[in-house]
N, CA, C, O and CB atoms as a CASP TS submission, in Angstrom:
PFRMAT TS
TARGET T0000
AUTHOR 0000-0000-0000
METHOD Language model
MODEL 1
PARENT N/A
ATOM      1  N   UNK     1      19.458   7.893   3.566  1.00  0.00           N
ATOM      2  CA  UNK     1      18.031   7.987   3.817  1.00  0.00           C
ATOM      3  C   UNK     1      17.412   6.616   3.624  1.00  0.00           C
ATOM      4  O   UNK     1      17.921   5.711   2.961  1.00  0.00           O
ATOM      5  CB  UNK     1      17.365   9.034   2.889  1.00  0.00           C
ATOM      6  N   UNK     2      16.129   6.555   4.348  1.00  0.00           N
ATOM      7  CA  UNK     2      15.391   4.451   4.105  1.00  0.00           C
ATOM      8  C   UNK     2      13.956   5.437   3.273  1.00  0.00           C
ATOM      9  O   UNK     2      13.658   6.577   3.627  1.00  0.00           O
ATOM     10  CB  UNK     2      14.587   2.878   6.600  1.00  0.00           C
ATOM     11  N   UNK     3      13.394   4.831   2.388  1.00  0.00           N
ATOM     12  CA  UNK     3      12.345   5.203   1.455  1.00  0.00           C
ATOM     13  C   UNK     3      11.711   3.985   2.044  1.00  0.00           C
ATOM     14  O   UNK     3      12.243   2.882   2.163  1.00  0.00           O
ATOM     15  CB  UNK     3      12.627   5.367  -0.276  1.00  0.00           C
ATOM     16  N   UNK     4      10.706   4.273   2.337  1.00  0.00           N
ATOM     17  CA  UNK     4       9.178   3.689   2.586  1.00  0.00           C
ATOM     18  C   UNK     4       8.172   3.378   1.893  1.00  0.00           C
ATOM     19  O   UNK     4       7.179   4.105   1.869  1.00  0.00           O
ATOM     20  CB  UNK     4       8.574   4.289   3.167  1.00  0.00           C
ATOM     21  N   UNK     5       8.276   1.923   1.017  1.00  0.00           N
ATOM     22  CA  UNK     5       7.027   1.976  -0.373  1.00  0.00           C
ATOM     23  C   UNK     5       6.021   1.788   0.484  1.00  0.00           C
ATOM     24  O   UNK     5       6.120   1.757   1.711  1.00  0.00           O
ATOM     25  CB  UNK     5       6.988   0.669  -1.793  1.00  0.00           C
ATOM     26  N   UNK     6       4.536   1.595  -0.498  1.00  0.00           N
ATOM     27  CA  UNK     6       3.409   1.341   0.019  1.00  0.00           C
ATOM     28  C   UNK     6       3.448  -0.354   0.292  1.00  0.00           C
ATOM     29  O   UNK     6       2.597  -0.840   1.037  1.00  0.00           O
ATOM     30  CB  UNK     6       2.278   1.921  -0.955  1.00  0.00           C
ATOM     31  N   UNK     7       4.643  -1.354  -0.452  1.00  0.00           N
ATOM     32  CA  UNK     7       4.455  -2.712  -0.338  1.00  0.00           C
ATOM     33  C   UNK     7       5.032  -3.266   1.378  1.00  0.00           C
ATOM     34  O   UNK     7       5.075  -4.388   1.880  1.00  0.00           O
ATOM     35  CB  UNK     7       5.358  -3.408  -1.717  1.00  0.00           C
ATOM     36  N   UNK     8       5.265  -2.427   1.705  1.00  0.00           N
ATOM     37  CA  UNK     8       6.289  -2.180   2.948  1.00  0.00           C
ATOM     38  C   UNK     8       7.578  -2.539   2.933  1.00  0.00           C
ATOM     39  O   UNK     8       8.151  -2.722   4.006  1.00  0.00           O
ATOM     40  CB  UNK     8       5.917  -2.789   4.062  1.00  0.00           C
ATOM     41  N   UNK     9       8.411  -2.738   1.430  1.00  0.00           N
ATOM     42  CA  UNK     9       9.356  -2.671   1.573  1.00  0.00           C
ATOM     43  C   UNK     9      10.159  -1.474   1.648  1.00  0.00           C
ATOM     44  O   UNK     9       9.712  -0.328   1.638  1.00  0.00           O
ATOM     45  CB  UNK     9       9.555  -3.307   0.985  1.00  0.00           C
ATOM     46  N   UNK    10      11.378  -1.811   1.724  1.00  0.00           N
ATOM     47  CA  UNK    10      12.350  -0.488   2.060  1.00  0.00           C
ATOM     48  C   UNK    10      13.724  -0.453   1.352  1.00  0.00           C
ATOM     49  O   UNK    10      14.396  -1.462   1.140  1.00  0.00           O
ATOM     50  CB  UNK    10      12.711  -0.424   3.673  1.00  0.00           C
ATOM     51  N   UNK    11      14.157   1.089   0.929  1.00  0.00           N
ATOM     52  CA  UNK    11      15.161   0.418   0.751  1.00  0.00           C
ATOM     53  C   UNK    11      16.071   1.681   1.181  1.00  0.00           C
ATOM     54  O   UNK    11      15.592   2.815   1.197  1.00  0.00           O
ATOM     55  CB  UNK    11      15.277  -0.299  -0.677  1.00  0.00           C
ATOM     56  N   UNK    12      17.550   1.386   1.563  1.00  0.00           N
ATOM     57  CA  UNK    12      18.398   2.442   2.504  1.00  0.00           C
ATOM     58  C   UNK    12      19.542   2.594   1.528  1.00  0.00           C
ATOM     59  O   UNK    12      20.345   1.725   1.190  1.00  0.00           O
ATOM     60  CB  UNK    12      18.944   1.850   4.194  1.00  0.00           C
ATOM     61  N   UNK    13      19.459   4.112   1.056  1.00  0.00           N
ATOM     62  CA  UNK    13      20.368   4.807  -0.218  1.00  0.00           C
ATOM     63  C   UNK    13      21.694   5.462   1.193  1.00  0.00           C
ATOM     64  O   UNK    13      21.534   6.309   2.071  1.00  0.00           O
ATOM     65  CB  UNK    13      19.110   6.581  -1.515  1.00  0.00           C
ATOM     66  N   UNK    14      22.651   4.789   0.916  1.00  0.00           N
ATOM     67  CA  UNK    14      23.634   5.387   1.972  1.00  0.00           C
ATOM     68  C   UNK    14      24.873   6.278   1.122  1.00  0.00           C
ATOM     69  O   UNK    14      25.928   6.737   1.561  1.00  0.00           O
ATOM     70  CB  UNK    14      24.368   3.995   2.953  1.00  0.00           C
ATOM     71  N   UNK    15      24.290   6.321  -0.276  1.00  0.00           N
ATOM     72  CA  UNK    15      25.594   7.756  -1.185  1.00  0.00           C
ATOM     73  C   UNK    15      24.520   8.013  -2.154  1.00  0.00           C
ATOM     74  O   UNK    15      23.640   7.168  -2.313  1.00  0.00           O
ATOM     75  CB  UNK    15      27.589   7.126  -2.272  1.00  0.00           C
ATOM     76  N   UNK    16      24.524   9.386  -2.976  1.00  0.00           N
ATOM     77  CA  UNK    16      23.672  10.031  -3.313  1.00  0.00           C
ATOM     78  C   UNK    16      23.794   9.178  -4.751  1.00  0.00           C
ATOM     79  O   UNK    16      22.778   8.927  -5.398  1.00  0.00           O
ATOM     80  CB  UNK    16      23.829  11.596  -3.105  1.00  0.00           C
ATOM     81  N   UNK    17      25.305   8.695  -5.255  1.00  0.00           N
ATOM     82  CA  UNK    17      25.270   8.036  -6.588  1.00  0.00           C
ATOM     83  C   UNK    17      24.646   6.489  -6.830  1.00  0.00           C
ATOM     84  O   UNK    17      24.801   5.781  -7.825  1.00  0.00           O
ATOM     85  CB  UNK    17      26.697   8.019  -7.006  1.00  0.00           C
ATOM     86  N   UNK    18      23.758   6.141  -5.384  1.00  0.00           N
ATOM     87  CA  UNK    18      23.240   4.927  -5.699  1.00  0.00           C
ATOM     88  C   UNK    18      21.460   5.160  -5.837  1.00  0.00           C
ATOM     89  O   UNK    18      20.569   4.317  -5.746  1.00  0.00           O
ATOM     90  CB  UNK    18      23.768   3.826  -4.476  1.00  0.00           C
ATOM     91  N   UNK    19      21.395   6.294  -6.029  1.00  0.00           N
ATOM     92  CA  UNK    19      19.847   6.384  -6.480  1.00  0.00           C
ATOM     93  C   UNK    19      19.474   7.111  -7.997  1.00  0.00           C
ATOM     94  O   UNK    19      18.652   7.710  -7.304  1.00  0.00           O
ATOM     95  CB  UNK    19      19.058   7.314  -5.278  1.00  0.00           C
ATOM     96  N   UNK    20      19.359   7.425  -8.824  1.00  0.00           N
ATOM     97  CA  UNK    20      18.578   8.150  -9.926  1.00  0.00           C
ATOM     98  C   UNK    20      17.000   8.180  -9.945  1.00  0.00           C
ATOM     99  O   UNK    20      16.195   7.262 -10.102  1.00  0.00           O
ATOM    100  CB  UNK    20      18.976   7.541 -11.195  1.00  0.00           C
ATOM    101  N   UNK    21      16.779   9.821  -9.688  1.00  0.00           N
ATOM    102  CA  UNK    21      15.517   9.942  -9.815  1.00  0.00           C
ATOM    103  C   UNK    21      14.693  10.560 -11.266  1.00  0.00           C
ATOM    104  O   UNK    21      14.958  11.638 -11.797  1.00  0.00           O
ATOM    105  CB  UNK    21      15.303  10.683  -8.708  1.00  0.00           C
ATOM    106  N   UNK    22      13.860   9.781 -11.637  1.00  0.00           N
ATOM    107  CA  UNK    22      13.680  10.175 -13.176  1.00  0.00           C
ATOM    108  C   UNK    22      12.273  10.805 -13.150  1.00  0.00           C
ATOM    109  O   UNK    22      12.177  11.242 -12.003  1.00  0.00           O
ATOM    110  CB  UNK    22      13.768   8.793 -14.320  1.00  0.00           C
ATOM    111  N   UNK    23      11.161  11.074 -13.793  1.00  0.00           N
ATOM    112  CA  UNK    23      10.167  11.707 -13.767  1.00  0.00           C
ATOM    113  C   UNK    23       8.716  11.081 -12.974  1.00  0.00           C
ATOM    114  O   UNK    23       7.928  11.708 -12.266  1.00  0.00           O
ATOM    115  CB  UNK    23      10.084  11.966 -15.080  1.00  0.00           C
ATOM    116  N   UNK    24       8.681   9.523 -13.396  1.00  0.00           N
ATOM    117  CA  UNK    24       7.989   9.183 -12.528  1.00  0.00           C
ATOM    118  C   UNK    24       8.268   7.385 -11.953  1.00  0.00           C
ATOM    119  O   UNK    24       7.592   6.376 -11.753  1.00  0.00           O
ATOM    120  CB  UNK    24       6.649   9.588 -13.126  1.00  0.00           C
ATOM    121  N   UNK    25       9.951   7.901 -11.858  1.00  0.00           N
ATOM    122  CA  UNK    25      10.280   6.232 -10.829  1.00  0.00           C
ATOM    123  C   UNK    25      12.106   6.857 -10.302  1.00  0.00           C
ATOM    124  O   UNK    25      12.887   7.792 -10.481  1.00  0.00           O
ATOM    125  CB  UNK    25      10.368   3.952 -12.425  1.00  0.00           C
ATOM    126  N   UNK    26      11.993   5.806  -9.720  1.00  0.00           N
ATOM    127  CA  UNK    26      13.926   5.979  -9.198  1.00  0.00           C
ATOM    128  C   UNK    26      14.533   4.403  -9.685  1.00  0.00           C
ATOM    129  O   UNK    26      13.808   3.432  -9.901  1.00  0.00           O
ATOM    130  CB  UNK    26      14.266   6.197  -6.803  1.00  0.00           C
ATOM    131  N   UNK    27      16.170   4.420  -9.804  1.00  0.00           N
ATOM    132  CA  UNK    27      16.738   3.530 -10.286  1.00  0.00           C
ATOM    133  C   UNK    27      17.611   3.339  -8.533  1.00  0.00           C
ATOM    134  O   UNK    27      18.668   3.870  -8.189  1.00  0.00           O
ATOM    135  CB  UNK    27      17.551   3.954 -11.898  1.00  0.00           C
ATOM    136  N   UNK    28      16.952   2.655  -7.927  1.00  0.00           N
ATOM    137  CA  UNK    28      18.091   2.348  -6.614  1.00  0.00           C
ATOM    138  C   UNK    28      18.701   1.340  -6.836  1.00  0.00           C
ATOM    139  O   UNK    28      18.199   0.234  -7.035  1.00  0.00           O
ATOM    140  CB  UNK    28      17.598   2.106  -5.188  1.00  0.00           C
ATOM    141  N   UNK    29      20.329   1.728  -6.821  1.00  0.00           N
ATOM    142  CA  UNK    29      21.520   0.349  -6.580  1.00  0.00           C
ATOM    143  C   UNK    29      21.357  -0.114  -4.970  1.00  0.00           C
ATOM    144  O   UNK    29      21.499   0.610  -3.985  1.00  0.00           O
ATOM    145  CB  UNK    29      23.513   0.956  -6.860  1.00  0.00           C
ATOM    146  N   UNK    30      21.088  -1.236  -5.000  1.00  0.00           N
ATOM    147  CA  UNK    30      21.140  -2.746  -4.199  1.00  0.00           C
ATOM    148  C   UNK    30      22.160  -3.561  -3.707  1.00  0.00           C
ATOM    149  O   UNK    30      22.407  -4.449  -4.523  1.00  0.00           O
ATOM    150  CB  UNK    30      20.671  -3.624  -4.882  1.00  0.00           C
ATOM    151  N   UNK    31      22.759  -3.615  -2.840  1.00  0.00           N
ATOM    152  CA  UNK    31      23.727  -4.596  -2.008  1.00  0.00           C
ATOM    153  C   UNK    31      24.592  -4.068  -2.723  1.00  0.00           C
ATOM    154  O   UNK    31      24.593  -4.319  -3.928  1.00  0.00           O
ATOM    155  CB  UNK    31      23.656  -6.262  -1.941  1.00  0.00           C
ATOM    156  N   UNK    32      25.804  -2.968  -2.010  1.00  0.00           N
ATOM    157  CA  UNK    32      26.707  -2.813  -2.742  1.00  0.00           C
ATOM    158  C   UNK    32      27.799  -3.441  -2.543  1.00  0.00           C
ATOM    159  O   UNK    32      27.537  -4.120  -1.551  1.00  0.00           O
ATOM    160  CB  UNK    32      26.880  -1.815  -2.837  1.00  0.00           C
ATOM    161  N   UNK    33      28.898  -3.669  -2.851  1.00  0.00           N
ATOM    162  CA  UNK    33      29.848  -4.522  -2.710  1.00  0.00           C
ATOM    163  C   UNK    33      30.988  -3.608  -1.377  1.00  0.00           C
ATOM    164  O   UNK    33      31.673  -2.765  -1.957  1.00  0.00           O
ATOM    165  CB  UNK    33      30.509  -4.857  -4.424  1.00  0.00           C
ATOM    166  N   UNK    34      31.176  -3.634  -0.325  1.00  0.00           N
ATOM    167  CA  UNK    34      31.503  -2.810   0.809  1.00  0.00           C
ATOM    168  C   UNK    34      32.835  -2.977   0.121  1.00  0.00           C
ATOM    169  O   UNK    34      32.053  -2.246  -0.486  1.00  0.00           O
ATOM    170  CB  UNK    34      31.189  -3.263   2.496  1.00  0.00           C
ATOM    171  N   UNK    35      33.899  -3.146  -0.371  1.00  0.00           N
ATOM    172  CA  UNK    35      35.089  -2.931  -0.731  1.00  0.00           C
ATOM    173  C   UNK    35      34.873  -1.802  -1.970  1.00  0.00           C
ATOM    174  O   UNK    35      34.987  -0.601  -1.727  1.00  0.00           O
ATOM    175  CB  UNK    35      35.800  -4.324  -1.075  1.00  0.00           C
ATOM    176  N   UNK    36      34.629  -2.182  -2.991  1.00  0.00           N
ATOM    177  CA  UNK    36      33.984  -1.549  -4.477  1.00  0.00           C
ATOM    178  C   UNK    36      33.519  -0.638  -4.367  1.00  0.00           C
ATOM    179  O   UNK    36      34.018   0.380  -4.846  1.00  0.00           O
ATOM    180  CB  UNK    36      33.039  -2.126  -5.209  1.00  0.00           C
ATOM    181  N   UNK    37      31.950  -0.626  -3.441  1.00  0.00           N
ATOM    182  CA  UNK    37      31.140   0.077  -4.206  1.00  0.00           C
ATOM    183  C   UNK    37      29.792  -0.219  -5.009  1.00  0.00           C
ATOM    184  O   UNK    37      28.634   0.185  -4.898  1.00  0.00           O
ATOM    185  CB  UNK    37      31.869   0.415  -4.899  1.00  0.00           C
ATOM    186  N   UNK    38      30.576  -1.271  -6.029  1.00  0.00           N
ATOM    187  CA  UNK    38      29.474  -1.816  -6.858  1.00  0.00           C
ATOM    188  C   UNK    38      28.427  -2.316  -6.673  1.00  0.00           C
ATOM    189  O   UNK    38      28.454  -3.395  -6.081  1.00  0.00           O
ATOM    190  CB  UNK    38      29.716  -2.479  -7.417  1.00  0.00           C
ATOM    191  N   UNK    39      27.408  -1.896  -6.989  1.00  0.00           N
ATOM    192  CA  UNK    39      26.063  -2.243  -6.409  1.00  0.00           C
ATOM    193  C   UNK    39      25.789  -3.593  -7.489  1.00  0.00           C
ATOM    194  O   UNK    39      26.170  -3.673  -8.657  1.00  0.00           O
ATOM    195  CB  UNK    39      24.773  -0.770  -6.498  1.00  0.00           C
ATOM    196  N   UNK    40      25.049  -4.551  -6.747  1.00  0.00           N
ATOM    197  CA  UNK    40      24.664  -6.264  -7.574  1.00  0.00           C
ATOM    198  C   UNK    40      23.573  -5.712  -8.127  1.00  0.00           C
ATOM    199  O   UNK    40      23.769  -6.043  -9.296  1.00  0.00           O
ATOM    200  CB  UNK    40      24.217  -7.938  -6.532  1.00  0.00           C
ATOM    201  N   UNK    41      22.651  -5.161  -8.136  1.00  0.00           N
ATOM    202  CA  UNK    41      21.684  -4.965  -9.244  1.00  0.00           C
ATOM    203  C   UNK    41      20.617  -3.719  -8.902  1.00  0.00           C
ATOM    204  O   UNK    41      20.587  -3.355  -7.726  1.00  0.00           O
ATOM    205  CB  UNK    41      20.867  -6.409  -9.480  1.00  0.00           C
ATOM    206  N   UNK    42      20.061  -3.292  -9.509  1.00  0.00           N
ATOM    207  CA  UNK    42      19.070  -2.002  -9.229  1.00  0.00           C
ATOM    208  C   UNK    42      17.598  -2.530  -9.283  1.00  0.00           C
ATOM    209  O   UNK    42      16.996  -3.258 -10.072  1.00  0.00           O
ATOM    210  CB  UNK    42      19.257  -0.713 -10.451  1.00  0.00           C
ATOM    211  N   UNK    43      17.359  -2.073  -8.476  1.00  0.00           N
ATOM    212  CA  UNK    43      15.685  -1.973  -8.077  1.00  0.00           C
ATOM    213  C   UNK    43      15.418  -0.563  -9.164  1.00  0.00           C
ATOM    214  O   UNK    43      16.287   0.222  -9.546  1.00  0.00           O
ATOM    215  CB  UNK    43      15.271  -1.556  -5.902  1.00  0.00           C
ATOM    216  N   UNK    44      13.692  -0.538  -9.560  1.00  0.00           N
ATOM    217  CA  UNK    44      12.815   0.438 -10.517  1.00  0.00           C
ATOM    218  C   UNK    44      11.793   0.852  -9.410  1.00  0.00           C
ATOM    219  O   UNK    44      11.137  -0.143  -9.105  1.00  0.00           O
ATOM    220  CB  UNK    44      12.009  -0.367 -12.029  1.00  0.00           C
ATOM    221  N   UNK    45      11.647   1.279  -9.134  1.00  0.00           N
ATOM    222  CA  UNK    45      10.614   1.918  -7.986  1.00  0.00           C
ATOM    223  C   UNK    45       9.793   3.193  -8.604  1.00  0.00           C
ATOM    224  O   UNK    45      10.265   4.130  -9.247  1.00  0.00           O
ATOM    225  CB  UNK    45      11.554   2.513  -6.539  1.00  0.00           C
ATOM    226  N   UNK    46       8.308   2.944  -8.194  1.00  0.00           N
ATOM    227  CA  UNK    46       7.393   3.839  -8.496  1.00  0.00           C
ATOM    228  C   UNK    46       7.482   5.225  -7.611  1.00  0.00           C
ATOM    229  O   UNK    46       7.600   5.008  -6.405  1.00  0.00           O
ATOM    230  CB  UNK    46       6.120   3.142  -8.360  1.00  0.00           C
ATOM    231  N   UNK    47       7.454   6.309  -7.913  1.00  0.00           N
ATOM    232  CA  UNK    47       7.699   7.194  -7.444  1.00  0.00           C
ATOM    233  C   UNK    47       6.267   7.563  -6.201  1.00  0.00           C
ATOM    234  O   UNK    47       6.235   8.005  -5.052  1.00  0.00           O
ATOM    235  CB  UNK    47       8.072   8.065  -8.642  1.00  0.00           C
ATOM    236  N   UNK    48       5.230   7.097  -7.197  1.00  0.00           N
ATOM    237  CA  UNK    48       3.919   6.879  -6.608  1.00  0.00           C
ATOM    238  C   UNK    48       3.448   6.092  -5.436  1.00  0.00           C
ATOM    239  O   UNK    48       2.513   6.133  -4.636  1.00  0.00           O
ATOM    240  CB  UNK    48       3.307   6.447  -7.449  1.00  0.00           C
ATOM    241  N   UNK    49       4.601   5.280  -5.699  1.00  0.00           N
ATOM    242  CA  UNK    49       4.178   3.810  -4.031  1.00  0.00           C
ATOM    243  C   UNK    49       5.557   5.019  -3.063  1.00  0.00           C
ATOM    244  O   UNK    49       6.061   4.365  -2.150  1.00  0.00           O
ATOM    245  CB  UNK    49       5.196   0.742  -4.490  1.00  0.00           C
ATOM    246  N   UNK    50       5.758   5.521  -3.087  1.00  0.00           N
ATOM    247  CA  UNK    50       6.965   5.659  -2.081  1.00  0.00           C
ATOM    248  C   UNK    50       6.066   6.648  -0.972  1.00  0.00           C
ATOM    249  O   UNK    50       5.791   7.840  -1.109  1.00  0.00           O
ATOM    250  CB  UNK    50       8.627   6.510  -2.878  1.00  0.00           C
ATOM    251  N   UNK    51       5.636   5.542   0.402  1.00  0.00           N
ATOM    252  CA  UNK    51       5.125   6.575   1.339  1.00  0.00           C
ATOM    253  C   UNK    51       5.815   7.443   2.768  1.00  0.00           C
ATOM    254  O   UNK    51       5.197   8.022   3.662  1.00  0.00           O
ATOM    255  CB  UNK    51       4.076   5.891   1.772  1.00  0.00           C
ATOM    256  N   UNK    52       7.120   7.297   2.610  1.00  0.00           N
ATOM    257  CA  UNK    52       7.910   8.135   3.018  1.00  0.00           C
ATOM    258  C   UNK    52       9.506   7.761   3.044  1.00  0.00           C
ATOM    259  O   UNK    52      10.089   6.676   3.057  1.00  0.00           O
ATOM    260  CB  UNK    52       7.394   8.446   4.186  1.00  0.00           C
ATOM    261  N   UNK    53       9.946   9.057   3.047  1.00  0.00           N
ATOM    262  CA  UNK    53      11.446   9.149   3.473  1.00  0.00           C
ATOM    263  C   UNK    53      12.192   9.531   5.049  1.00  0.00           C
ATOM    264  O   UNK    53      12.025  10.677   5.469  1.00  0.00           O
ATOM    265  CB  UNK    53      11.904  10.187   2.569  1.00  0.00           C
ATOM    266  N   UNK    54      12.710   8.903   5.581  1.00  0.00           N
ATOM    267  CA  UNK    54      13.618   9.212   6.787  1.00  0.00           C
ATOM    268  C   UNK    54      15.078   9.651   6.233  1.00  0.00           C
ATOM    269  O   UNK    54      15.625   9.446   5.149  1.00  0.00           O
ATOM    270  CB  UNK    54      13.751   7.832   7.802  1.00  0.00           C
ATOM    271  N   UNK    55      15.533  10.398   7.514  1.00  0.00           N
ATOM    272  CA  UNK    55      17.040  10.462   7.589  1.00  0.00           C
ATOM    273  C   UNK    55      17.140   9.357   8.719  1.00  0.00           C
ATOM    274  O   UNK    55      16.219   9.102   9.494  1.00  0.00           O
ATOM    275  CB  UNK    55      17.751  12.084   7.994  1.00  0.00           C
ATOM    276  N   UNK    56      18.318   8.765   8.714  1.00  0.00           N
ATOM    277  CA  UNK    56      19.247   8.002   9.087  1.00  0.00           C
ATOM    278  C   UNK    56      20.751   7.907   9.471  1.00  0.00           C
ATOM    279  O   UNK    56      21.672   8.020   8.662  1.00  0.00           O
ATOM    280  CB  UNK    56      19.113   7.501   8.474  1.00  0.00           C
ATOM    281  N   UNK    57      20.878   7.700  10.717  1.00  0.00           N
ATOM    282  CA  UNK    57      22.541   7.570  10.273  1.00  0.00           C
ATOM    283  C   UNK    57      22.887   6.634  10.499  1.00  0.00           C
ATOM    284  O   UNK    57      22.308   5.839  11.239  1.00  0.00           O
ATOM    285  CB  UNK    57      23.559   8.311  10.780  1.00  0.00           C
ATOM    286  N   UNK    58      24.636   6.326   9.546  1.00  0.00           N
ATOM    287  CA  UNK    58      25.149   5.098   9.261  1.00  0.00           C
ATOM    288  C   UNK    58      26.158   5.368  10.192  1.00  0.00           C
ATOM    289  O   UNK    58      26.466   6.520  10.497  1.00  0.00           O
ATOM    290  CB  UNK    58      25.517   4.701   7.793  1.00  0.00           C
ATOM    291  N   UNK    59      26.894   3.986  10.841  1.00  0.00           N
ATOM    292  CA  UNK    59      28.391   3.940  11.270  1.00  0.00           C
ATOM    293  C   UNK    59      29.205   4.234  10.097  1.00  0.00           C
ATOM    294  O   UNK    59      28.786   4.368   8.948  1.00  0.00           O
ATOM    295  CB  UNK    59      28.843   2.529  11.870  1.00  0.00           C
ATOM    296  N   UNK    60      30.705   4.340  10.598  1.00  0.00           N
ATOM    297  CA  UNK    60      31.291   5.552   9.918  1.00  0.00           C
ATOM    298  C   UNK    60      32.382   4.142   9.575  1.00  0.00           C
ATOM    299  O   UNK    60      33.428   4.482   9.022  1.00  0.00           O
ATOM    300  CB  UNK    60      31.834   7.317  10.969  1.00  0.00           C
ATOM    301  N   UNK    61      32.282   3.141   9.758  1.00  0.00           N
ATOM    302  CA  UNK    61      33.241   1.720   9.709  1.00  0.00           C
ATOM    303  C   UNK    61      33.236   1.278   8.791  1.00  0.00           C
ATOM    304  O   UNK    61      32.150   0.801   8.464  1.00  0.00           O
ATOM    305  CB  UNK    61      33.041   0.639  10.429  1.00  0.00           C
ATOM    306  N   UNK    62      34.415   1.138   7.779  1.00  0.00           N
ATOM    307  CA  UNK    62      34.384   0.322   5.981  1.00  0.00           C
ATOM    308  C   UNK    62      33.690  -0.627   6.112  1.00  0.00           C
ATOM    309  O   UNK    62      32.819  -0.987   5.320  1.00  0.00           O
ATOM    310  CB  UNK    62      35.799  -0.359   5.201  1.00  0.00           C
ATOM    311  N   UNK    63      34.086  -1.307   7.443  1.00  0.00           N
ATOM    312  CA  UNK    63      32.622  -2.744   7.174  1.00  0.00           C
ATOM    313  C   UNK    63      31.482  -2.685   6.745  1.00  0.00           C
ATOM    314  O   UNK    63      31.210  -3.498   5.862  1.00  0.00           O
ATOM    315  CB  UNK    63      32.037  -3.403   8.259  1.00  0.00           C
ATOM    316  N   UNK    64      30.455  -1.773   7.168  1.00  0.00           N
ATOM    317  CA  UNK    64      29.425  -1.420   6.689  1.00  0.00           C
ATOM    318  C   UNK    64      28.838  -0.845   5.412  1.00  0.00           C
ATOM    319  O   UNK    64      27.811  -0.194   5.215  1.00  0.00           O
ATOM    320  CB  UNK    64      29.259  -0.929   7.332  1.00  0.00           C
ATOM    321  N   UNK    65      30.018  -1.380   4.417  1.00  0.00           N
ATOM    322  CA  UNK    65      29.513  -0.408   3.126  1.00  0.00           C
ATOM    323  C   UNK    65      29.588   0.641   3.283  1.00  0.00           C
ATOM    324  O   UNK    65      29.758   1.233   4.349  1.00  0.00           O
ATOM    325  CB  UNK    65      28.308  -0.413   2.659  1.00  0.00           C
ATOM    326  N   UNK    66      29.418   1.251   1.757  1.00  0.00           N
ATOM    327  CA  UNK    66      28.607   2.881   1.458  1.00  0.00           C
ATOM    328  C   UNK    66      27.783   2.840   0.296  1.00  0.00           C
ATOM    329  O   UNK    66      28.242   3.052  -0.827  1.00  0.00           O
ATOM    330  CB  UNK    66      29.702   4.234   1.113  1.00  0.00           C
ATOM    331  N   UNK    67      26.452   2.549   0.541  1.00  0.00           N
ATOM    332  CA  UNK    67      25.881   2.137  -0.616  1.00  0.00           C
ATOM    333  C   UNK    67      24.311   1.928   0.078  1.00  0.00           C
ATOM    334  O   UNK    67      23.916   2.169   1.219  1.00  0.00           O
ATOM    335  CB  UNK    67      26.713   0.727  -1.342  1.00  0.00           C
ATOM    336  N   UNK    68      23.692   1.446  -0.968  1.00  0.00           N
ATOM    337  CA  UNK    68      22.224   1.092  -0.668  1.00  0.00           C
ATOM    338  C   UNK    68      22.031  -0.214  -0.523  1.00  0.00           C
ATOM    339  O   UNK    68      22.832  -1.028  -0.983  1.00  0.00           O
ATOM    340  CB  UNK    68      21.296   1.507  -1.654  1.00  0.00           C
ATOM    341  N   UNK    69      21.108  -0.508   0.036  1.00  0.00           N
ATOM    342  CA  UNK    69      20.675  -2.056   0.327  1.00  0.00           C
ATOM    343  C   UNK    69      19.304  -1.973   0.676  1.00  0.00           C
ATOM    344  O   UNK    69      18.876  -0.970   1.246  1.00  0.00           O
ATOM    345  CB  UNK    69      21.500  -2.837   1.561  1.00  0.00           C
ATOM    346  N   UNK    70      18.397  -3.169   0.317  1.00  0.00           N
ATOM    347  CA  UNK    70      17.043  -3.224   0.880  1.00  0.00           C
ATOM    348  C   UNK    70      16.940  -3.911   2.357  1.00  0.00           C
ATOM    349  O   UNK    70      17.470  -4.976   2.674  1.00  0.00           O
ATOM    350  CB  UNK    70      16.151  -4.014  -0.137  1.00  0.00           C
ATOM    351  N   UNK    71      16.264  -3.202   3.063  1.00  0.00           N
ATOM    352  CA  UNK    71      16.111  -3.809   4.292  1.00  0.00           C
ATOM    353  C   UNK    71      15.287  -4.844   4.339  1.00  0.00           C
ATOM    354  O   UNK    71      15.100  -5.437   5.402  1.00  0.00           O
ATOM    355  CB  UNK    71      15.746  -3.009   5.166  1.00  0.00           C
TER
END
């Protein structure tokens, strides 16, 4: 899915274990490492700025990661 803040940034959660949603923010992992996995660092996001969610689809190619990244 790509989340839509109010700053107009974005950011695209491509596995369900690179987001945590807590009561009033999310912990999104950032540039994940396309071999690994490992995401380089997490974004804190207001639950409040987020003005929408899309579905999306990804290519299905190891090149492309599986992970989140900000657009």
């Amino acid at each position: 899915m790509r989340v839509h803040m109010t700053t107009g940034e974005t950011y695209d959660i491509r596995h369900p274990e690179f987001i945590i949603i807590e009561r009033q923010s999310a912990e999104v992992g950032v540039d994940p490492d396309p071999q690994t996995g490992v995401v380089d660092r997490v974004e804190y996001i207001s639950l409040l700025h987020i003005v929408r969610i899309e579905n999306i689809e990804w290519p299905t190619s190891a090149a492309d990661g599986n992970g989140a990244g900000q657009a």
